[in-house]
C-alpha positions in Angstrom: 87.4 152.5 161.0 89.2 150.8 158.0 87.8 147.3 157.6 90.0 144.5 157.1 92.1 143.2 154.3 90.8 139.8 155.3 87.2 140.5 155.8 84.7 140.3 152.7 83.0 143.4 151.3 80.3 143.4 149.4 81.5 143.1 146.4 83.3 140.2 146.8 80.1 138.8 148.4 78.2 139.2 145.2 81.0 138.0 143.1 81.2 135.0 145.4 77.3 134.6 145.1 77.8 135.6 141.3 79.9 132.5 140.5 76.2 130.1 141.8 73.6 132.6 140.4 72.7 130.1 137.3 71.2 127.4 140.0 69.3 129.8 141.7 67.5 130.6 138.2 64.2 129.0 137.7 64.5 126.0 135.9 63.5 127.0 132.2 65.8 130.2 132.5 68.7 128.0 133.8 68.5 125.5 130.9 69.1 128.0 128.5 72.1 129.5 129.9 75.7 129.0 129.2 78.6 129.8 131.3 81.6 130.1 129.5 83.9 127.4 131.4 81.3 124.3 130.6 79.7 122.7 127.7 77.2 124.0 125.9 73.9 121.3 125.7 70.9 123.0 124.8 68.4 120.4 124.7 66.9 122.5 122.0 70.2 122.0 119.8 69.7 120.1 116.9 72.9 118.1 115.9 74.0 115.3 113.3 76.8 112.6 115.0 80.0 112.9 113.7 80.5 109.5 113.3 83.7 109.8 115.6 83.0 108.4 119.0 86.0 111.2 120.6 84.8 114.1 118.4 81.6 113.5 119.7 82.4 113.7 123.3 83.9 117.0 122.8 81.5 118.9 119.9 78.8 120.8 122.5 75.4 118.7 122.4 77.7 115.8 120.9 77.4 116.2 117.0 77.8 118.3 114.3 75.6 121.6 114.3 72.7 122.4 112.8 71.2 125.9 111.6 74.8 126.9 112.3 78.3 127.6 110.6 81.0 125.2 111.6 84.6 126.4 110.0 87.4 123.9 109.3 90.7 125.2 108.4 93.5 122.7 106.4 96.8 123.1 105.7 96.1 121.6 102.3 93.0 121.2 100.5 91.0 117.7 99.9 93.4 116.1 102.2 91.0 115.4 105.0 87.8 117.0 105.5 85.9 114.0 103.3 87.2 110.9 106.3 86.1 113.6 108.6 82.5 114.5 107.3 81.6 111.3 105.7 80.1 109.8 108.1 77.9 112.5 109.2 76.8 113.4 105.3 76.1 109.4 104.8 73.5 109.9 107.6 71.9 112.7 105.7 71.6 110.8 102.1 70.4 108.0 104.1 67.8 110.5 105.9 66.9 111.3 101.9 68.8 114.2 102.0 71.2 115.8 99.8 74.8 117.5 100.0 75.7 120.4 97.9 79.5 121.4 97.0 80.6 124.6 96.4 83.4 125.1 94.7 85.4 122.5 95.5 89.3 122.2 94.9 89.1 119.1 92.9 86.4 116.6 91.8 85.2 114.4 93.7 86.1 110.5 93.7 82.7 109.2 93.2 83.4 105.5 93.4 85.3 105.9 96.7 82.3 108.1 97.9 79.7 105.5 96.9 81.6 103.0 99.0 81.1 105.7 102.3 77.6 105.8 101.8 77.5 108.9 99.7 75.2 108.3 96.3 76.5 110.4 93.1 72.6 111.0 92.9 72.4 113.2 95.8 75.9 115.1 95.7 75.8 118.3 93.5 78.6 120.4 92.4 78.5 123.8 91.9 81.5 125.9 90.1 82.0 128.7 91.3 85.2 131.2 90.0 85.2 133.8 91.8 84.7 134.8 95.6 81.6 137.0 94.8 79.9 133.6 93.3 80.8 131.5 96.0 79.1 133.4 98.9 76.3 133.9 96.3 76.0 130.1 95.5 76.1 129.7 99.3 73.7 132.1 100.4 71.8 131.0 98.3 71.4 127.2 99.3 71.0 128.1 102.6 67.8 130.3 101.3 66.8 127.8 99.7 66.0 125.0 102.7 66.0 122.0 100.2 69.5 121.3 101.0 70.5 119.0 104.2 74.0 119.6 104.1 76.1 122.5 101.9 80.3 122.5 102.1 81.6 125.8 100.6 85.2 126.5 99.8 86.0 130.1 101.0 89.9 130.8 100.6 88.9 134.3 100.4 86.4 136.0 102.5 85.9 138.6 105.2 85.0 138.9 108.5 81.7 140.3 107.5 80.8 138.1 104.9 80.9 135.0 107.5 78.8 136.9 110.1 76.6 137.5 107.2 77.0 133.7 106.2 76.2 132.7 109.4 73.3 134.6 109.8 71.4 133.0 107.2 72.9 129.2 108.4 70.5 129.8 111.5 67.4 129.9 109.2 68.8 127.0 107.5 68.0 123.6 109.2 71.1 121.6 107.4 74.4 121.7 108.2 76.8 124.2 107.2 80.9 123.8 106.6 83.1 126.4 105.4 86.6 125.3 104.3 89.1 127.9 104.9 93.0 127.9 104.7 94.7 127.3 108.1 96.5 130.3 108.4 93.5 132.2 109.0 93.4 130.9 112.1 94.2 134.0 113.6 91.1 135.6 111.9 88.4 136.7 113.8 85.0 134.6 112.5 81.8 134.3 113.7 81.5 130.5 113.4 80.4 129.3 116.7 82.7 126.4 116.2 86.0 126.1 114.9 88.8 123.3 114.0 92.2 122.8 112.9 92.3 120.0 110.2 95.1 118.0 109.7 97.1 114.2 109.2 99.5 112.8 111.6 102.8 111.0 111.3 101.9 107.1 109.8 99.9 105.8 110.1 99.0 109.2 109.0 95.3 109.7 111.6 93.2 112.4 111.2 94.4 115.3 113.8 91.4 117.3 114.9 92.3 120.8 117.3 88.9 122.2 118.2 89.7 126.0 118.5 86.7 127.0 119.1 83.6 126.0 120.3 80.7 126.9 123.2 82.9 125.3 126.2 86.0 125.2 127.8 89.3 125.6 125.3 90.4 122.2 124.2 94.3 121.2 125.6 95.0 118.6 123.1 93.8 117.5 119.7 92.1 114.6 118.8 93.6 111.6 117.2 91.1 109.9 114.8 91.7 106.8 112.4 92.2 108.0 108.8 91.9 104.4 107.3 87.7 103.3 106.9 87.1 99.6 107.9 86.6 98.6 104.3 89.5 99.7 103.2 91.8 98.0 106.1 90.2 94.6 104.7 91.3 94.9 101.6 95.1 96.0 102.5 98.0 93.4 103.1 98.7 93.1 106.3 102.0 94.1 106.2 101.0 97.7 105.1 98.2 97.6 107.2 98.6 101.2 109.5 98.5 99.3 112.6 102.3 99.4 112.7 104.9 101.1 111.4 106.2 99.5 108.3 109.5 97.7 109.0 112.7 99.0 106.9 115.5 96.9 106.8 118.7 98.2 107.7 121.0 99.6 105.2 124.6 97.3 105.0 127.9 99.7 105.4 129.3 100.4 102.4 132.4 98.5 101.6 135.2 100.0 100.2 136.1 99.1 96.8 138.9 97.1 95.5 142.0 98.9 93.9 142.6 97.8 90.6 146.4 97.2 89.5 146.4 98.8 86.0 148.9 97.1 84.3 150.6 98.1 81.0 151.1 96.0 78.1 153.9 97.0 76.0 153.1 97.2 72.4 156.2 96.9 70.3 156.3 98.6 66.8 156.8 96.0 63.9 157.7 96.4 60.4 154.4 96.2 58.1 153.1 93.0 56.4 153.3 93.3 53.0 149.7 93.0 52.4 149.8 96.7 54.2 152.8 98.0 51.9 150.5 96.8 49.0 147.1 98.5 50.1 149.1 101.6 51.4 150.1 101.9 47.8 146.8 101.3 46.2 145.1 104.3 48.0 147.6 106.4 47.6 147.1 105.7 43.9 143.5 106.2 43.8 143.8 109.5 45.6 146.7 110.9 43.6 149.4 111.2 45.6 151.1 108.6 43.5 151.4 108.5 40.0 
């Protein structure tokens, strides 16, 4: 007898029961396991807030990861990532901590730093040339467990070297960023979390695309302010970013007036005597004359 299109077979059964079998876990297995279509929130996570009420609400356990790799990508370097991170790294110098840069694009503006909560005493910069010395300078920091926070600019650098990267961020119990160029967003990494960087249109907020991360794929990215409180209080108001500046229109051109050229005649007269005179005199000197 051919059972029924309709009627459930066992597999389907087990499917069906497969899509409930976390709940029916005990309780300390359950907690530690993640299905793929929610949030990750291991209690056991250790995480550092953001600072960014809406990044928050969709980073898994609500912050920035610890003993992990987290992998930004920017369209152009030293653009962004310091309104996005600085309020996270002021919580680690605060905590006594300190942030280590590897390799970084450009130097960093101290004095605007300072004013973020970041003290030039506890940021140190390490040059670093090639690629080779730049995973070595960051392996080594995350060895080291001194450091509470290490950012590494990686333009170049395999697949293997960030599984190896990562491996050692989950001995470390700082934070780990790796800068990377945005088109390597197609790359395959093995940073459990992953975001686009970039700026909007004015007044220019910081656009945040999480591409990856331990929960469900993100539809739409995040729209955070650019501009820090301090600063707004010390802008005019009329180029304050909390409207579009206001251009004034452009008048039509107007057409330009012809000009009547007119001609003067100039009538030939005989020469003054005076002229006959000097005519005569340098002729003289120059010997045409006698």
């Amino acid at each position: 007898m051919t059972p029924s299109a309709t009627a459930p077979t066992a597999l389907t059964r087990r499917m069906d029961a497969g899509l409930h079998w976390p709940e029916r876990l005990p309780e300390h297995l359950a907690q530690v396991v993640w299905r793929g279509d929610a949030m990750a929130n291991r209690v056991d996570d250790t995480v550092i807030a953001s600072g960014h009420a809406a990044l928050d609400a969709e980073l898994p356990g609500g912050g920035w990861p610890c003993q992990s790799m987290t992998e930004i990508l920017h369209a152009q370097s030293a653009q962004a990532e310091w309104r996005l991170l600085a309020p996270a790294l002021a919580q680690v110098v605060a905590l006594g901590g300190c942030v280590l840069l590897i390799a970084p694009p450009h130097a960093p503006h101290l004095p605007g730093l300072h004013r973020e909560g970041l003290r030039d005493d506890r940021l140190i910069r390490i040059e670093a040339q090639t690629p080779a010395e730049r995973l070595w300078a960051t392996e080594q920091a995350l060895k080291a467990g001194c450091v509470s926070a290490v950012l590494s600019w990686l333009p170049q650098v395999r697949p293997e070297q960030l599984r190896r990267l990562h491996a050692h961020a989950g001995r470390h119990p700082g934070l780990l960023f790796v800068f990377r160029p945005l088109r390597m967003q197609a790359d395959s990494s093995a940073a459990p979390l992953r975001l686009a960087l970039g700026l909007g249109a004015y007044p220019h907020p910081l656009q945040v695309q999480i591409i990856k991360r331990r929960g469900p794929a993100m539809a739409q990215p995040l729209s955070l302010p650019h501009w820090s409180a301090g600063l707004l209080k010390l802008m005019p108001a009329e180029v304050t970013p909390s409207s579009p500046p206001q251009l004034r229109p452009l008048s039509p051109p107007v057409a330009p007036t012809p000009i009547s050229a007119s001609v003067i005649p100039v009538t030939a007269t005989e020469p003054s005597p005076h002229h006959v005179a000097l005519d005569r005199l340098a002729a003289r000197e120059s010997g045409i004359l006698s």
